[in-house]
gemmi code that builds the backbone of each chain (N, CA, C; Angstrom):
import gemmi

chains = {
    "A": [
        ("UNK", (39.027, 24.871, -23.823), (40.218, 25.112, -23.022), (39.916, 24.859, -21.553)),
        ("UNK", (41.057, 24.452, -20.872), (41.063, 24.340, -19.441), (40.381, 25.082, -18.558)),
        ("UNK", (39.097, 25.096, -17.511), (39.099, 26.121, -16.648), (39.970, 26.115, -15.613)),
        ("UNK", (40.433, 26.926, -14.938), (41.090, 27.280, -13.964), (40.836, 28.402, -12.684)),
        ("UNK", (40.503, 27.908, -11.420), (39.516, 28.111, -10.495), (41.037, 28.264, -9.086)),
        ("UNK", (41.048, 29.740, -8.777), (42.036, 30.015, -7.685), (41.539, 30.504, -6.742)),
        ("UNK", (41.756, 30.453, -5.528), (40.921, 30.593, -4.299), (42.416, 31.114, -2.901)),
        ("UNK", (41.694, 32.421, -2.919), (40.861, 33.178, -2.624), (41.112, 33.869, -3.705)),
        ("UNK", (40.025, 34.824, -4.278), (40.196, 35.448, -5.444), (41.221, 36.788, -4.863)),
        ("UNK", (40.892, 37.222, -3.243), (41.662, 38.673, -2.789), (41.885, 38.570, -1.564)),
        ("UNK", (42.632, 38.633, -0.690), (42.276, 38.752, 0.774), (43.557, 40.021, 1.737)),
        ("UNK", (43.122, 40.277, 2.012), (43.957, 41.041, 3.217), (44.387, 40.551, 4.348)),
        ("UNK", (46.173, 40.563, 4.341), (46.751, 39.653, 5.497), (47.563, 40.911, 6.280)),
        ("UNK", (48.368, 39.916, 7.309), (48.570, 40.585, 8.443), (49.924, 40.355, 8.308)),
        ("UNK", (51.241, 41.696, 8.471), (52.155, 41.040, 8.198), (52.535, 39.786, 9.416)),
        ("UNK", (53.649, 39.183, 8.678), (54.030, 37.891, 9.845), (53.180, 36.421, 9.130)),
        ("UNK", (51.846, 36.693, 8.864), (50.932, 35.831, 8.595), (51.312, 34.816, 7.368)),
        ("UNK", (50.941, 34.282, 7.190), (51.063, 32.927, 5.675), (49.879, 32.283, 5.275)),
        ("UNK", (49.812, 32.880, 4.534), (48.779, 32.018, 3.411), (48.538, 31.313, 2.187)),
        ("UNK", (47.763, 30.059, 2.012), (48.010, 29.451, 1.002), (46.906, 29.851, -0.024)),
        ("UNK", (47.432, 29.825, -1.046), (46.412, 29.946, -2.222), (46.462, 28.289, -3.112)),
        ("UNK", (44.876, 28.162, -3.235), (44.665, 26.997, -4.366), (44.532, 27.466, -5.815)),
        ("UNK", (44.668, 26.157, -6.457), (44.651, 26.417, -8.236), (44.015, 24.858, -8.290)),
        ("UNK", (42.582, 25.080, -8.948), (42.267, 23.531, -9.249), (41.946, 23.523, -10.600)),
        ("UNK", (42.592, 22.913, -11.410), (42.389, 22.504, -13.150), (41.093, 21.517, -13.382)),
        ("UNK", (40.352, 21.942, -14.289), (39.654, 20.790, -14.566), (39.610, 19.927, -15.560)),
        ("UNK", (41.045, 19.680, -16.078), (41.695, 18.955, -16.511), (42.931, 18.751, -16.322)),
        ("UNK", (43.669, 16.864, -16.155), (44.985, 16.744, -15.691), (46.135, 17.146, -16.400)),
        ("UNK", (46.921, 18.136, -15.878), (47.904, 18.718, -16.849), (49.182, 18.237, -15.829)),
        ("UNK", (50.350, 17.877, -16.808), (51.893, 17.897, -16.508), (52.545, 19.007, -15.149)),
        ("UNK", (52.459, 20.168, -15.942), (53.079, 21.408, -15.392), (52.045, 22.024, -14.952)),
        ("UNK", (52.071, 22.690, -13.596), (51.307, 23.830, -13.363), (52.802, 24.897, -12.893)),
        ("UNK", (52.466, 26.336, -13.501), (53.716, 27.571, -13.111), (52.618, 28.378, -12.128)),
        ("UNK", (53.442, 28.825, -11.108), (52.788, 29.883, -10.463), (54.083, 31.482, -10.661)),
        ("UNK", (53.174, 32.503, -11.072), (53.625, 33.709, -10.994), (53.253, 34.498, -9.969)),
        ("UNK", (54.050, 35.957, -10.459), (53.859, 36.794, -9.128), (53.849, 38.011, -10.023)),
        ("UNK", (52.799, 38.998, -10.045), (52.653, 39.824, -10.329), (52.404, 41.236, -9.659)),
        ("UNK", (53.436, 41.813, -9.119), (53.229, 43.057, -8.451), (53.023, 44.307, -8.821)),
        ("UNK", (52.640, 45.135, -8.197), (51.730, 45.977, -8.380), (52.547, 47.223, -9.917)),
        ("UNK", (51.840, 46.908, -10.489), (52.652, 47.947, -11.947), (53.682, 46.997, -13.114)),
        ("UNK", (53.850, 45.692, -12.681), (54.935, 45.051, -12.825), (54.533, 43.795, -13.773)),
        ("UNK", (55.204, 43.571, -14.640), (55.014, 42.470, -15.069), (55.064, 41.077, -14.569)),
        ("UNK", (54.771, 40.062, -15.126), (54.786, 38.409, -14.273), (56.021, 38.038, -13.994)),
        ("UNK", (56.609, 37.188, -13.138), (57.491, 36.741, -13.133), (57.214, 35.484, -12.416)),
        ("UNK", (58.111, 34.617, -12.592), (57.539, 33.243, -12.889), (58.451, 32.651, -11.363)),
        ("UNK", (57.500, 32.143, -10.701), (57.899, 32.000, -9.161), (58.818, 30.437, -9.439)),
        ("UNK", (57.701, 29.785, -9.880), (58.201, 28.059, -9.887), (57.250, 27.311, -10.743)),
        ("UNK", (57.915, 26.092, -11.128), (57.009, 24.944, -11.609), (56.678, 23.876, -11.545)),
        ("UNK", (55.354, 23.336, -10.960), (55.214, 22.223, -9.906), (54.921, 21.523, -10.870)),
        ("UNK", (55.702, 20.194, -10.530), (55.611, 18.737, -11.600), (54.727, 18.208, -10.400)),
        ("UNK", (53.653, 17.426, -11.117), (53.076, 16.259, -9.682), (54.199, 15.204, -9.656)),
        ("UNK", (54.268, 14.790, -8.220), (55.169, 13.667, -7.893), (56.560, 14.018, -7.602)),
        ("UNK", (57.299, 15.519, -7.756), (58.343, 15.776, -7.523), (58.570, 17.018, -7.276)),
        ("UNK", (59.148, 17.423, -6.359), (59.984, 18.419, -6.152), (59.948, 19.988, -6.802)),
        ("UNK", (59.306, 21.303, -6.436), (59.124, 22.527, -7.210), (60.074, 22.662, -7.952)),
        ("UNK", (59.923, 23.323, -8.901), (61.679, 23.744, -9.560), (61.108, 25.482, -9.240)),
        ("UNK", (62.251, 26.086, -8.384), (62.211, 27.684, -8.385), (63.159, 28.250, -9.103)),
        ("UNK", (62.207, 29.360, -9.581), (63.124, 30.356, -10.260), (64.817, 31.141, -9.453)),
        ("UNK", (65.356, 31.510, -9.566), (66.056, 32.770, -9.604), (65.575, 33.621, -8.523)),
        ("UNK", (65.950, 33.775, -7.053), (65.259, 34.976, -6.332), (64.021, 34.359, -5.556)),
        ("UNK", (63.698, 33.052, -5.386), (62.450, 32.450, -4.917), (63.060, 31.497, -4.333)),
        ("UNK", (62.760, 30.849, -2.773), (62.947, 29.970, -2.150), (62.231, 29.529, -1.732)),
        ("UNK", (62.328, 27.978, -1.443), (61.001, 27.162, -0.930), (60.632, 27.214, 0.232)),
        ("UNK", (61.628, 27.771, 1.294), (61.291, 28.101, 3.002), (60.135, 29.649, 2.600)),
        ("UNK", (60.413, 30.315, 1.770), (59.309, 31.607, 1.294), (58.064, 30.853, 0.080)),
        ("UNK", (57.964, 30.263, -0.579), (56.748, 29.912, -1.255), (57.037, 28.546, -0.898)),
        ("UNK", (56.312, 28.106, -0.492), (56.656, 26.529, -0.511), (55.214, 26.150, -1.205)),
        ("UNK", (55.201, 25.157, -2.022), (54.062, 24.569, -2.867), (54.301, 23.279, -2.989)),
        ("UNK", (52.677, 22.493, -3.445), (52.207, 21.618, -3.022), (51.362, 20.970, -4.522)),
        ("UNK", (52.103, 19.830, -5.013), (51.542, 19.276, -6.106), (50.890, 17.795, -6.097)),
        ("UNK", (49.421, 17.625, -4.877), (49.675, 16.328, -5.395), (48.917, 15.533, -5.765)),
        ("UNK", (48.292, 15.838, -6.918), (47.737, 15.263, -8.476), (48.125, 16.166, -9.367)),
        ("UNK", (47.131, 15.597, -10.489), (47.818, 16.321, -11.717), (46.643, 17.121, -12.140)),
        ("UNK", (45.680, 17.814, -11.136), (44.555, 18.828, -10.861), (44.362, 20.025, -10.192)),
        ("UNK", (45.780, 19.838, -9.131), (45.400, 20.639, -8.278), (47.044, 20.924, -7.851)),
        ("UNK", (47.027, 22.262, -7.281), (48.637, 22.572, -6.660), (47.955, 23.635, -5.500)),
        ("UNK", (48.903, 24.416, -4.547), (48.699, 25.047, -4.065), (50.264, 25.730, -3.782)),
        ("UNK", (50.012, 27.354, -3.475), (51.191, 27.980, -3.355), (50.733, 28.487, -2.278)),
        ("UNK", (52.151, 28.740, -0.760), (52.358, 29.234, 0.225), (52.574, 30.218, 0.391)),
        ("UNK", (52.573, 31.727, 0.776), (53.233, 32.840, 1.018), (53.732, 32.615, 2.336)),
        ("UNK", (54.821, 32.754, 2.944), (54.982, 32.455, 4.331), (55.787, 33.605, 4.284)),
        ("UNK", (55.542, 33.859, 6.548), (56.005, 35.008, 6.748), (55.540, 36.838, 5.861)),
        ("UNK", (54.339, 36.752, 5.941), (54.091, 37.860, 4.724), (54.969, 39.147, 5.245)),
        ("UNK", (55.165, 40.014, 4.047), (55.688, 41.248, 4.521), (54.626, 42.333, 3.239)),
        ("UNK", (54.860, 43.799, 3.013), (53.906, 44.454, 2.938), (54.503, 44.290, 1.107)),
        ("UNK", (56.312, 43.808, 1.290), (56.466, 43.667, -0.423), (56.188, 42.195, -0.875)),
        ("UNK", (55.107, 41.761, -0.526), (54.679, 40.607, -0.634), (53.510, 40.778, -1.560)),
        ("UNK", (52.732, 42.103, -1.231), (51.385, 42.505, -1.697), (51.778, 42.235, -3.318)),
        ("UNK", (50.817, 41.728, -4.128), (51.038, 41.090, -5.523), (49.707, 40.194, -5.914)),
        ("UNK", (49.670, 40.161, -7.217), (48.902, 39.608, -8.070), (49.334, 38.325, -8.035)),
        ("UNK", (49.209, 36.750, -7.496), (49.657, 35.650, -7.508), (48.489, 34.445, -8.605)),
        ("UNK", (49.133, 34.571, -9.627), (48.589, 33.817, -11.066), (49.236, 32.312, -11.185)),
        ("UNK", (48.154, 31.333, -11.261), (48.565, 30.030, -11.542), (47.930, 29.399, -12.786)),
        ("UNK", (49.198, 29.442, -13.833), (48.845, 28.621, -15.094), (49.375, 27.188, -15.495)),
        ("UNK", (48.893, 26.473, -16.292), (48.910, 25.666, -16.891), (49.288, 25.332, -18.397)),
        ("UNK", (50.069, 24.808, -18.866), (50.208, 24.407, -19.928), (49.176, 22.942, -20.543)),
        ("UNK", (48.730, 23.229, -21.809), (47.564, 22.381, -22.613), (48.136, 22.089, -23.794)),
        ("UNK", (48.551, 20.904, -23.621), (48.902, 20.010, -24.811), (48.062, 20.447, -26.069)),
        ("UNK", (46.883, 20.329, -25.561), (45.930, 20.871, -27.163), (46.067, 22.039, -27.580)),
        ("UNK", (46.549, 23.241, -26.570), (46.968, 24.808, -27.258), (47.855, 24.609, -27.946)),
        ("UNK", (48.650, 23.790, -28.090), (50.360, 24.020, -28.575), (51.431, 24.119, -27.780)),
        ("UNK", (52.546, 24.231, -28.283), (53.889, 24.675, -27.655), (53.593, 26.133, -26.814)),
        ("UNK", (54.026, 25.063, -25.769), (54.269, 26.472, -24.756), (52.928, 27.913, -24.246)),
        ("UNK", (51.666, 27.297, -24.627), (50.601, 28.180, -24.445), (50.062, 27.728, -23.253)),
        ("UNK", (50.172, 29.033, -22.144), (49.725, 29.131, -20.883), (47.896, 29.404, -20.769)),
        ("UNK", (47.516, 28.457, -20.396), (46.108, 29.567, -19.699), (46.561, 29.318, -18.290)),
        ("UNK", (45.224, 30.864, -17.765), (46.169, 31.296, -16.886), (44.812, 31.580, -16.225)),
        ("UNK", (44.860, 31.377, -14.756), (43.501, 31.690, -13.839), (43.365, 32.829, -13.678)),
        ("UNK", (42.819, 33.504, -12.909), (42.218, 35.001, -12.768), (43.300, 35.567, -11.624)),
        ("UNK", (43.538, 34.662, -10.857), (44.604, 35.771, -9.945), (43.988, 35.940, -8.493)),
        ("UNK", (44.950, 35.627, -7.537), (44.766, 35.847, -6.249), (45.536, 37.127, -6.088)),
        ("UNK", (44.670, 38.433, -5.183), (45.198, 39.481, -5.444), (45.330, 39.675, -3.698)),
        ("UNK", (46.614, 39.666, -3.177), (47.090, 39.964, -1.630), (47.542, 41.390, -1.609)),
        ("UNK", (47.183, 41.818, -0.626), (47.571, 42.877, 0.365), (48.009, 42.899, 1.726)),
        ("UNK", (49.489, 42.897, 1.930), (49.917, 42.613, 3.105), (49.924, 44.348, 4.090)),
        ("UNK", (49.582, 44.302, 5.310), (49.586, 45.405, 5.696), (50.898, 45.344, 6.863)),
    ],
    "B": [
        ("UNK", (69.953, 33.672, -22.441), (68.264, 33.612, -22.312), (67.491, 34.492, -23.133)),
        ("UNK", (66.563, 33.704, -23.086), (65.369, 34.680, -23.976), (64.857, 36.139, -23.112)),
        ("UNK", (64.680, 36.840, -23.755), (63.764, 37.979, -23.477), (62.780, 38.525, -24.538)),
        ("UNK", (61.963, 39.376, -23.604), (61.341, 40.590, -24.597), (61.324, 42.073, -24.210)),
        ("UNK", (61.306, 42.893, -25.116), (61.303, 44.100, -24.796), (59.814, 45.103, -25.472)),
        ("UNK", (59.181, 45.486, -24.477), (58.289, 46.285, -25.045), (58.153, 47.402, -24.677)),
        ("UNK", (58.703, 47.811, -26.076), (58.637, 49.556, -26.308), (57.441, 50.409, -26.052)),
        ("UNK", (57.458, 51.446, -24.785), (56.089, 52.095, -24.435), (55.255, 51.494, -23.341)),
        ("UNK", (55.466, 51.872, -22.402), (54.509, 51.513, -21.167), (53.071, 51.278, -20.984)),
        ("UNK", (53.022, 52.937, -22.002), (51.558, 53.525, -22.018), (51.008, 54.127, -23.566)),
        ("UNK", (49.920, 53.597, -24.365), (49.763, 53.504, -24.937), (48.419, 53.998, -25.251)),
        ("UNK", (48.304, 55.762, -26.177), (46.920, 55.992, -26.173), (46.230, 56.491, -27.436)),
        ("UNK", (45.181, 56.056, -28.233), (44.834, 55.890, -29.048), (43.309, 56.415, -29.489)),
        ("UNK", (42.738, 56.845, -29.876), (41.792, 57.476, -30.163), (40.679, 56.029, -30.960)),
        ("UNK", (39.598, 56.286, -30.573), (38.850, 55.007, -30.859), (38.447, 55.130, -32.671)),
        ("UNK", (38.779, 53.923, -32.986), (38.506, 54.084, -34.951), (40.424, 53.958, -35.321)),
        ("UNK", (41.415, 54.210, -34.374), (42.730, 54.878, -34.895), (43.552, 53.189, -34.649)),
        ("UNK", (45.135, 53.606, -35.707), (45.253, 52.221, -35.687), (46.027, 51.641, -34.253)),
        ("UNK", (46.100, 50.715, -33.459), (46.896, 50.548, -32.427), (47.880, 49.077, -33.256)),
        ("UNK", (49.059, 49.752, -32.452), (50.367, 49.810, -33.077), (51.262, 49.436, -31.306)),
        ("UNK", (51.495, 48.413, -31.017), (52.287, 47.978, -29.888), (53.328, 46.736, -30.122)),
        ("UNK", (54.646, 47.824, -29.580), (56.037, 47.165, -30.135), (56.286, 46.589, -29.266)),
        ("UNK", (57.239, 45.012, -29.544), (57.678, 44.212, -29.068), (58.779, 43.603, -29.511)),
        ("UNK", (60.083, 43.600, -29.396), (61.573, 42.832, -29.875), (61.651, 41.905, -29.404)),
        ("UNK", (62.628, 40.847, -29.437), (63.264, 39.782, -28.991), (64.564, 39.510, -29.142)),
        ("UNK", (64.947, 38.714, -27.882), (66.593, 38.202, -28.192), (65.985, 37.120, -27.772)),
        ("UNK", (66.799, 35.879, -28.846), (66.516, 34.827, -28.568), (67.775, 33.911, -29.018)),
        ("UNK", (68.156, 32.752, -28.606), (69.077, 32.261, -29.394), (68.867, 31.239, -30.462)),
        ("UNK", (68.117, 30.759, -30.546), (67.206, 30.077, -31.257), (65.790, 30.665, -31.767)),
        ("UNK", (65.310, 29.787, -32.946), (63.838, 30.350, -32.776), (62.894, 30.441, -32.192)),
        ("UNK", (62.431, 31.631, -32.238), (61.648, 31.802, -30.621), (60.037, 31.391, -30.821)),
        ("UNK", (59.451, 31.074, -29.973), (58.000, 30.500, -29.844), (57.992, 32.356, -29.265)),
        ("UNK", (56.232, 33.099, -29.903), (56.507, 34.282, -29.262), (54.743, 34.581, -28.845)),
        ("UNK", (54.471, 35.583, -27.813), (52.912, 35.596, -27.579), (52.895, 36.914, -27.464)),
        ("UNK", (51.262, 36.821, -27.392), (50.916, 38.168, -27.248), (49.413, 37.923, -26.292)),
        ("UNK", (49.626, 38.178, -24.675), (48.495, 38.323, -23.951), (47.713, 39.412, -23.695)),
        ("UNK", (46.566, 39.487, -23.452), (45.933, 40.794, -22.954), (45.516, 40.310, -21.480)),
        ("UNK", (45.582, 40.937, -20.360), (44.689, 41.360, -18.919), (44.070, 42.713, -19.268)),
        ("UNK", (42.807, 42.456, -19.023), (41.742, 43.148, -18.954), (41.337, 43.281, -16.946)),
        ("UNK", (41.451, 44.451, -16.660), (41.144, 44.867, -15.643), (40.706, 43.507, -14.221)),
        ("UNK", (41.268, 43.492, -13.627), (41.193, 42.411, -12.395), (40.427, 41.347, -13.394)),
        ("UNK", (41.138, 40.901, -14.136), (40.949, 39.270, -14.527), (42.679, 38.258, -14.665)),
        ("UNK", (42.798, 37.229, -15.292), (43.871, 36.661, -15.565), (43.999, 36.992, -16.756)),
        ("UNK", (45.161, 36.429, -17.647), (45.512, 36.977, -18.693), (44.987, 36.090, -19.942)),
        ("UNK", (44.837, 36.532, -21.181), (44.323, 35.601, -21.866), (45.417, 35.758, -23.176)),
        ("UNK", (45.330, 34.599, -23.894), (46.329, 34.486, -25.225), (45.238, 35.072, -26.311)),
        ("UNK", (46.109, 35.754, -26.708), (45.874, 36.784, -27.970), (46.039, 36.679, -29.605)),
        ("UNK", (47.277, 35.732, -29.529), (48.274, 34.901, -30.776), (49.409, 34.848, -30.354)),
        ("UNK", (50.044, 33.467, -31.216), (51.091, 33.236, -31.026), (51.513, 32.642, -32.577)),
        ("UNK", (52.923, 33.031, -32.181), (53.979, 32.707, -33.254), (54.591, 31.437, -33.211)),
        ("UNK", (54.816, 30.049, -34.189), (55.562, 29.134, -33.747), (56.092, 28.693, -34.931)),
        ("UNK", (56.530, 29.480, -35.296), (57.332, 29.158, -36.685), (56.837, 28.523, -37.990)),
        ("UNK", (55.237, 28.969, -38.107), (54.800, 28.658, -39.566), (54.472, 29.626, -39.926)),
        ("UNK", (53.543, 30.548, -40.553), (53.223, 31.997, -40.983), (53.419, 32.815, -40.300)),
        ("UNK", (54.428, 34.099, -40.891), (55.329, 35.325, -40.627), (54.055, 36.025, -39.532)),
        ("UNK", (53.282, 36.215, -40.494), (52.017, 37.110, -39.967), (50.675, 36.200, -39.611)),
        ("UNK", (50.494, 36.442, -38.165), (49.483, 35.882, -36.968), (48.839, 36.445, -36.670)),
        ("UNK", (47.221, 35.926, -36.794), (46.007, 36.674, -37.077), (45.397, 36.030, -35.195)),
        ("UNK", (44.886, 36.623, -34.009), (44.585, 36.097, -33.116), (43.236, 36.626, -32.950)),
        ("UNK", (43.268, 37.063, -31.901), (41.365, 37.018, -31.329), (41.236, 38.234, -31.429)),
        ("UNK", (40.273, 38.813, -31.680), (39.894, 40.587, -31.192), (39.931, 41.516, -32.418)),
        ("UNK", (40.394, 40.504, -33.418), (40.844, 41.368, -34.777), (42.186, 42.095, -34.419)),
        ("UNK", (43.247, 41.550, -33.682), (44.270, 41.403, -33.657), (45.646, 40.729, -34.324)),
        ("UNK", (46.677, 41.378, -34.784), (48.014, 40.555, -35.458), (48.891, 41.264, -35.207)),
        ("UNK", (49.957, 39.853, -35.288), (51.415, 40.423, -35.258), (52.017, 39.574, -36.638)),
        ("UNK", (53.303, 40.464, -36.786), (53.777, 40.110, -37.786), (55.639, 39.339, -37.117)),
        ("UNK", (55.897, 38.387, -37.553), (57.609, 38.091, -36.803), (57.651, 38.930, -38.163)),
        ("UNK", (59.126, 39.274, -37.452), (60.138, 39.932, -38.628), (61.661, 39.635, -38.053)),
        ("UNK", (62.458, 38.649, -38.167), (63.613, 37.715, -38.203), (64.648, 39.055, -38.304)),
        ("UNK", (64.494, 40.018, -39.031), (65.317, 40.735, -39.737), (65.618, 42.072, -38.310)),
        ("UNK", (64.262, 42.334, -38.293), (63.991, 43.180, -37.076), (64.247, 42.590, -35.581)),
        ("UNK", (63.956, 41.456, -35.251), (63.625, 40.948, -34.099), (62.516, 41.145, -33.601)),
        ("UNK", (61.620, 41.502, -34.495), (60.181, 42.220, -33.889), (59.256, 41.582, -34.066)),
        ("UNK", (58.259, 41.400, -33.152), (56.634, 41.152, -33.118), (56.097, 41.819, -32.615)),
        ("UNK", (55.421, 42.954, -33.805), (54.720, 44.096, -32.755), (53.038, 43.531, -33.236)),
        ("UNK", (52.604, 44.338, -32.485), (50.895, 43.486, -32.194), (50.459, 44.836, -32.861)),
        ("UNK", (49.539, 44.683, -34.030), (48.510, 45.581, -34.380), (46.622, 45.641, -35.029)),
        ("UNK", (46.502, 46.140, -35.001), (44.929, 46.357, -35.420), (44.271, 47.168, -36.098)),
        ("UNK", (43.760, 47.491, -37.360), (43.582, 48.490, -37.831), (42.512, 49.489, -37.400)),
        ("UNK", (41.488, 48.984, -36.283), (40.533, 49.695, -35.765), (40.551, 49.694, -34.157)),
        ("UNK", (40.781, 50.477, -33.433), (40.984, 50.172, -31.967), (39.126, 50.677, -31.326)),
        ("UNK", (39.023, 49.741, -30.440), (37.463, 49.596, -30.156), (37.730, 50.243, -28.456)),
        ("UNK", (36.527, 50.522, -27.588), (37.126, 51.399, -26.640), (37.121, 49.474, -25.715)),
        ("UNK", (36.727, 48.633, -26.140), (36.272, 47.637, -25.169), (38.553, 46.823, -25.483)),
        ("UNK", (38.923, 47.122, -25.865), (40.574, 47.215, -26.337), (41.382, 47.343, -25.090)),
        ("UNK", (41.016, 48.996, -24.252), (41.698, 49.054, -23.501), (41.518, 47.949, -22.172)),
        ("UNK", (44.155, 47.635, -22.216), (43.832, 46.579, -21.212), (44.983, 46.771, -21.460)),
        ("UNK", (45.906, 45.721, -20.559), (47.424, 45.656, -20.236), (47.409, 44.834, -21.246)),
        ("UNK", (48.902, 44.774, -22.334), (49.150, 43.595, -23.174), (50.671, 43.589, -22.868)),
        ("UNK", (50.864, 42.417, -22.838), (52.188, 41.679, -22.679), (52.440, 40.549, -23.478)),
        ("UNK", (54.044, 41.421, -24.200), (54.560, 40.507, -24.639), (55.404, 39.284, -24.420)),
        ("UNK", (55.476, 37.791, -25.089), (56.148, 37.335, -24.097), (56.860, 36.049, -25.281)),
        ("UNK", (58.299, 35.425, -24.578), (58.898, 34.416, -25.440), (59.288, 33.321, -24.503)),
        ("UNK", (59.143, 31.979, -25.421), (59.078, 30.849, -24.487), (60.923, 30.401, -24.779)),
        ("UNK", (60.691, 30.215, -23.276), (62.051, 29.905, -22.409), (62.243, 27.691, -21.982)),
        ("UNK", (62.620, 27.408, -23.153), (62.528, 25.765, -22.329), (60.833, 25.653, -22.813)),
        ("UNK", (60.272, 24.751, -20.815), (59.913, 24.924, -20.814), (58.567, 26.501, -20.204)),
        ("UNK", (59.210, 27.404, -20.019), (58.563, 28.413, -19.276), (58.210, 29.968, -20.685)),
        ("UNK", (57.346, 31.051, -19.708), (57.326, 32.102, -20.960), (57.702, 32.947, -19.870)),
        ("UNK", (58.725, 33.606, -20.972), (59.034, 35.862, -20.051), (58.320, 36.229, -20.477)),
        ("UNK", (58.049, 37.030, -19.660), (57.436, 37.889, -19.965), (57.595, 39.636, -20.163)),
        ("UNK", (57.008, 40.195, -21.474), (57.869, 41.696, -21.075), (57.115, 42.405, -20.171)),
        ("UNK", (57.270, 43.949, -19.857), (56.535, 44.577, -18.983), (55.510, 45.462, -19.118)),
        ("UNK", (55.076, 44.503, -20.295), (53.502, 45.366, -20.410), (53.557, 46.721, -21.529)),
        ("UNK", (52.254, 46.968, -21.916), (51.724, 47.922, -22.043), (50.243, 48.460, -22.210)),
        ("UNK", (50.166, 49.550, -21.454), (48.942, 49.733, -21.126), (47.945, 50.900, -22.404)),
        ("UNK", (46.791, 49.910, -22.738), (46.069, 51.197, -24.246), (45.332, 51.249, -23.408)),
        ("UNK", (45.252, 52.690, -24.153), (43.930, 53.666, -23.412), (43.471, 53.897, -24.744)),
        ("UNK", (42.061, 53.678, -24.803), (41.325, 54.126, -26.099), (40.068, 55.073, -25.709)),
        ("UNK", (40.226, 56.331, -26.696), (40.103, 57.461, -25.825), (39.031, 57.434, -27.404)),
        ("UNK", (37.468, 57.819, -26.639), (36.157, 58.206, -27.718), (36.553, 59.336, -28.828)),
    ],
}
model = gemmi.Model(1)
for chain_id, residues in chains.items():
    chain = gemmi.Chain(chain_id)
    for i, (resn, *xyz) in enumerate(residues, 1):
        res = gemmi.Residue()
        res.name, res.seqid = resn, gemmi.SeqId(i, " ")
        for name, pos in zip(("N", "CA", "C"), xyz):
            atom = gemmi.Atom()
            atom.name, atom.element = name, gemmi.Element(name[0])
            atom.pos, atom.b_iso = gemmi.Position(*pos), 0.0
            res.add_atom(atom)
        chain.add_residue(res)
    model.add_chain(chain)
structure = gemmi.Structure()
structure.add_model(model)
structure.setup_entities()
């Protein structure tokens, strides 16, 4: 299966501040989804970066607030801009693998923010 | 749209005892269905999944769920819960292309 390598694994920001988090696959996949997992809360699925086009966002997510960045089919990166303290969250970037099957995510370890 | 619902937040079990974690669905079609575990500050990992060939899905850990069409249910069970068990599991059903996810539940497996 795919590894999947996200950077920074944790960091502590400042509100106002923006930061990007990476996701590098080491294998070329279609779709990469980035989630958002806050504190007690289950995932919820921010957006899904196609390489070569345009994020598709969920419901409640705008691209002036996450804006992301697809461009190969290895690597994406997601923006937090403007942080605020309900920003603080578990931020997970998976992949879909043709060889798992329909619809099976692996999923990286998780960039874990704390906005103060 | 698809969802899931999982019954019980918190989930606690005595080690050797059976763990038993419920999960429904609405779906409008047949649903592709999972079952992840997060284990303490890691990412989440697939557990089994359902895709419409055998009712009952045998996954990693000495883990299964059974679909039940009748119920709407895929609850995840095990007949021996180990203390290395406890972890968040979430259930979840694929949307298109995307998965919901439900909101967890957390085993505690208690010596």
């Amino acid at each position: 299966s795919a590894v999947i390598s996200q950077k920074p694994s944790r960091d502590i920001c400042q509100r106002g501040t923006s930061l990007t988090i990476q996701c590098q696959v080491d294998s070329q996949v279609t779709m990469m989804f980035w989630y958002r997992q806050q504190p007690g809360q289950s995932l919820t699925l921010i957006a899904t970066a196609n390489q070569g086009s345009e994020a598709t966002y969920e419901s409640g997510f705008v691209i002036d607030k996450f804006p992301i960045s697809r461009p190969n089919l290895t690597f994406s990166t997601l923006t937090v801009s403007n942080m605020s303290p309900e920003d603080s969250s578990i931020y997970l970037c998976s992949v879909e693998l043709s060889s798992s099957g329909a619809n099976v995510l692996t999923f990286g370890a998780g960039s874990r923010l704390t906005v103060l | 749209a698809q969802s899931v619902t999982q019954l019980g937040s918190h989930v606690s079990v005595s080690e050797g005892a059976l763990v038993l974690l419920r999960c429904n669905y609405s779906s409008s079609v047949p649903p592709y269905l999972f079952w992840y575990v997060q284990y303490p500050n890691q990412g989440l990992q697939l557990l089994l999944k359902y895709t419409s060939a055998a009712t009952l899905v045998k996954g990693i850990n000495g883990f299964e769920a059974e679909f039940k069409k009748s119920e709407t249910s895929f609850h995840l069970t095990k007949p021996s819960a180990h203390m290395s068990d406890a972890a968040e599991y979430f259930c979840a059903v694929s949307d298109g292309d995307k998965l919901i996810f439900g909101t967890g539940t957390r085993l505690q497996v208690f010596p």
